[in-house]
C-alpha positions as CSV (number, residue, x, y, z in Angstrom):
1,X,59.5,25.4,-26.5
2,X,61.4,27.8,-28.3
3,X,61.2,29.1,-32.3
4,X,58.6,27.0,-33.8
5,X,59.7,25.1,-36.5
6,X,57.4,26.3,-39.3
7,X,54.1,28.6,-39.0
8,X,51.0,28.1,-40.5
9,X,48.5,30.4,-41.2
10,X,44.8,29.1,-43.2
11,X,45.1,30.3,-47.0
12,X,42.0,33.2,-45.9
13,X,44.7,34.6,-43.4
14,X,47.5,34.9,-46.2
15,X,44.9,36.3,-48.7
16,X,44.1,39.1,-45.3
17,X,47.8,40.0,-45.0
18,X,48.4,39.9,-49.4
19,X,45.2,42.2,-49.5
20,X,46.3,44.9,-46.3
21,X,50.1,44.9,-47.9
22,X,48.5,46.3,-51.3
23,X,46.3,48.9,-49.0
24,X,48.6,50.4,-46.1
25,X,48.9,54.0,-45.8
26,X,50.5,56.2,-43.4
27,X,52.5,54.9,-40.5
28,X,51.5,51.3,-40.9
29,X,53.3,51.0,-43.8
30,X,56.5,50.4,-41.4
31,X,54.9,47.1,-40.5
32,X,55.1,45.7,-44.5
33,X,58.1,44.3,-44.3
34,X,56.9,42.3,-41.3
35,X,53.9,41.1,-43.1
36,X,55.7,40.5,-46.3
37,X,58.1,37.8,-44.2
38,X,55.4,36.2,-42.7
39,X,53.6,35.6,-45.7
40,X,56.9,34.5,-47.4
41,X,58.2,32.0,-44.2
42,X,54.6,30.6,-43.5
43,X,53.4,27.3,-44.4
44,X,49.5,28.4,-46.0
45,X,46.7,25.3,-45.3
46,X,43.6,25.1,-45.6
47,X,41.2,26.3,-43.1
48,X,40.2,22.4,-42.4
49,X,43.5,21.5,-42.5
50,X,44.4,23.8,-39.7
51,X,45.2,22.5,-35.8
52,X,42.6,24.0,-33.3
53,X,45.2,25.1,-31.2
54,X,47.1,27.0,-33.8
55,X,46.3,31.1,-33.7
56,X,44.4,32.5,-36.6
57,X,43.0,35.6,-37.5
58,X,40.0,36.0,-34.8
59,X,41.2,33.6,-32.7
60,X,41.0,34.2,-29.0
61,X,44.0,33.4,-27.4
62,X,46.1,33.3,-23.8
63,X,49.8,34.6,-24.1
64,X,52.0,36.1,-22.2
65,X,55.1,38.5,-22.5
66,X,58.7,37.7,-20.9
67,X,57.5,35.3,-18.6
68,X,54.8,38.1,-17.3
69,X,51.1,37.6,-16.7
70,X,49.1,35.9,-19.0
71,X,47.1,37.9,-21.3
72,X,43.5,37.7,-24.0
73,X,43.2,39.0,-26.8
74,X,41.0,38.4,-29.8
75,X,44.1,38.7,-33.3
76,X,42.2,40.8,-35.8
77,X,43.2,42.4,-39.1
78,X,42.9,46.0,-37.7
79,X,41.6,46.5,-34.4
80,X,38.3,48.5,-34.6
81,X,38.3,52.6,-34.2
82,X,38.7,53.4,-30.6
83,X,41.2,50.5,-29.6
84,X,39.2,47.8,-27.9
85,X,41.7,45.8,-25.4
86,X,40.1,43.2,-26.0
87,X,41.8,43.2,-29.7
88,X,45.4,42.8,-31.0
89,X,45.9,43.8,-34.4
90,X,48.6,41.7,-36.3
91,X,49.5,45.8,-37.4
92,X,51.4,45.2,-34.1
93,X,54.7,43.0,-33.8
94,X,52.9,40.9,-31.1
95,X,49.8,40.4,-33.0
96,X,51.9,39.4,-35.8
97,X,54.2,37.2,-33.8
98,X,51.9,35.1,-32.8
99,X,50.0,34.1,-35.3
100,X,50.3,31.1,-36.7
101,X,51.9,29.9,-33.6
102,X,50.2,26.8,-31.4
103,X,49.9,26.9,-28.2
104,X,53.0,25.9,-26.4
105,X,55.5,28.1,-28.8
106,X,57.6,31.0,-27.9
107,X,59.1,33.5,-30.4
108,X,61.4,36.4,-29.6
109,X,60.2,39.6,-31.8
110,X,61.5,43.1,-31.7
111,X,58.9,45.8,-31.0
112,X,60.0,48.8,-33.0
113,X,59.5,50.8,-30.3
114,X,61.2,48.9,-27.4
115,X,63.4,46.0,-26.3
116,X,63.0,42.5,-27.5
117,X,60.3,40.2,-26.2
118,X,59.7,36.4,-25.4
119,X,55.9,35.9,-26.3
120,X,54.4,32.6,-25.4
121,X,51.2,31.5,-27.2
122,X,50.2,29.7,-24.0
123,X,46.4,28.9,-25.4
124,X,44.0,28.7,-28.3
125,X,40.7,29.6,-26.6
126,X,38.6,29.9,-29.4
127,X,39.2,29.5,-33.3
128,X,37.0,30.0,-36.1
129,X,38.2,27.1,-37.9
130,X,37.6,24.7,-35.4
131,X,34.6,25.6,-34.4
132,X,33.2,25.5,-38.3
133,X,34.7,22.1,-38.2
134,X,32.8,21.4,-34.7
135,X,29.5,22.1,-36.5
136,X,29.1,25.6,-35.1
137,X,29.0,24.5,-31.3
138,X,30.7,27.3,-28.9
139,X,33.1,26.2,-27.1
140,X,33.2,22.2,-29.4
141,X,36.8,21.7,-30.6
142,X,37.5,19.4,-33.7
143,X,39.9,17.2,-34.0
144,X,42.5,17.7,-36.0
145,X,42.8,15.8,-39.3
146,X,43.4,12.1,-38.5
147,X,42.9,11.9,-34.8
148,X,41.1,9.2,-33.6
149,X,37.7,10.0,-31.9
């Protein structure tokens, strides 16, 4: 799949970005314009309203980078002092890239530090919002709004 059509992102992950865009400092503030057309371009839902394979903020999710290997990450606001790899901040183009994406899309972003890439959100392995919705059961997905059971 290529571009998705129109990315979402729950109402708690555009009030996230609003609130970092008022607070960067320093050399993130290079990455406000990026923020500031993902808030302006995203469709903003509900967290309930949500699909569980769309990526949100602390979503765990497979991807992988010009057709490479795949790779998981937890998307976070800021990745935690000390860089765990286990985080991508959406600070960085390819946190930011993907989310709001669901699983399937591909977007082509330009890292400001390097060529441009083809990022494929290739899974949703875990979202917040749809386990909430699952009555906090790890690993229980809802269904999204309307599916039959």
């Amino acid at each position: 799949m290529s571009q998705p059509e129109k990315v979402r992102i729950t109402a708690k992950d555009y009030a996230t970005i609003a609130e970092m865009l008022e607070r960067l400092e320093g050399e993130v503030r290079a990455v406000a314009p990026l923020l500031r057309r993902r808030l302006d371009e995203a469709q903003v839902v509900f967290g309930h309203d949500i699909e569980p394979d769309r990526a949100t903020l602390d979503s765990r999710v497979a991807f992988r980078v010009n057709a490479g290997p795949a790779h998981t990450r937890t998307l976070v606001a800021q990745a935690a002092r000390g860089g765990r790899r286990a985080e991508l901040s959406i600070l960085n183009a390819r946190g930011l890239a993907l989310l709001g994406l669901r699983a399937g899309d591909s977007v082509v972003t330009a890292p400001p530090d390097g060529p441009a890439e083809r990022l494929r959100l290739e899974a949703v392995l875990y979202q917040p919002e749809a386990e909430r919705l699952a009555g906090g059961v790890p690993g229980a997905r809802a269904l999204p709004s309307g599916a039959p059971a």
